[in-house]
N, C-alpha and C positions, 0 to 999 in steps of 0.2 A: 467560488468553487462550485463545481458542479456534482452529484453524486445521486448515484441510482444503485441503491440495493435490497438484497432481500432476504430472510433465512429464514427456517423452521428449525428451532433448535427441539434438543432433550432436555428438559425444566427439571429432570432428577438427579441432572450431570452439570458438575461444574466445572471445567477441562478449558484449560486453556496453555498448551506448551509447545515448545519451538522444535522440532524434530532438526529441520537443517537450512541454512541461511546461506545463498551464495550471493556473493559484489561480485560486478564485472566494471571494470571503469570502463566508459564506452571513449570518453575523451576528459582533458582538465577538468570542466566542470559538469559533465554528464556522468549515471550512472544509473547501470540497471543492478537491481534487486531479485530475486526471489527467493522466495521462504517457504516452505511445508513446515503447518503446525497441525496439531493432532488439537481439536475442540468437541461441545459440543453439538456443532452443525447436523442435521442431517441431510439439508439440502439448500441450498442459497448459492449468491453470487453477487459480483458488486462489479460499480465500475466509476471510477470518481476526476476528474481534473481539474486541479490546482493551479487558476490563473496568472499573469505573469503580476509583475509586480507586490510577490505574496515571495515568504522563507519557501525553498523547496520545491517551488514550480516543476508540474508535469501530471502523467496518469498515474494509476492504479488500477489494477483487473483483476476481480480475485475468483475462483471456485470454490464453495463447499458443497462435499458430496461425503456421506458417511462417514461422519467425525474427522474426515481430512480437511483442511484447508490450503489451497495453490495460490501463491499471492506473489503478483507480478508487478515490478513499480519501476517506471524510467522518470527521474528524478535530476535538477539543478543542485547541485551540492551548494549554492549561493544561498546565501542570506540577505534579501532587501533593505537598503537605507532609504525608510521615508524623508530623512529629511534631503538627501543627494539627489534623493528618485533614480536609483540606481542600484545593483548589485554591487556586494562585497565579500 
């Protein structure tokens, strides 16, 4: 996995909750995500990918910018068998 992020939080606020969650299935085992949660960010960003042969392979991209957070994720709905070396 790959992942590069960063944030400046508020150290007097503990906040972490899910304002709205949308799935779009792009295909059988593809699917994108995003979420808006209300934190204490006040400024950050991230951006991560989940290599193959791992649960859930794919990206992640997220913004925090004043207590919001944008958080974008196209995703394997598969689960890896090591022992198959294969998706299941």
């Amino acid at each position: 996995m790959i992942y590069i992020g960063f944030a400046i939080r508020n150290p007097f606020q503990q906040l972490h909750r899910m304002l709205k969650d949308w799935v779009f299935p792009v295909s059988k085992n593809k699917t994108i995500e995003i979420g808006l949660y209300r934190t204490n960010a006040i400024i950050g960003g991230s951006f991560g990918i989940t290599g193959f042969k791992q649960d859930h392979a794919g990206f992640n991209f997220d913004i925090e910018l004043l207590s919001y957070n944008l958080d974008f994720i196209f995703y394997d709905n598969r689960h890896y068998d090591e022992r198959k070396n294969s998706t299941i």
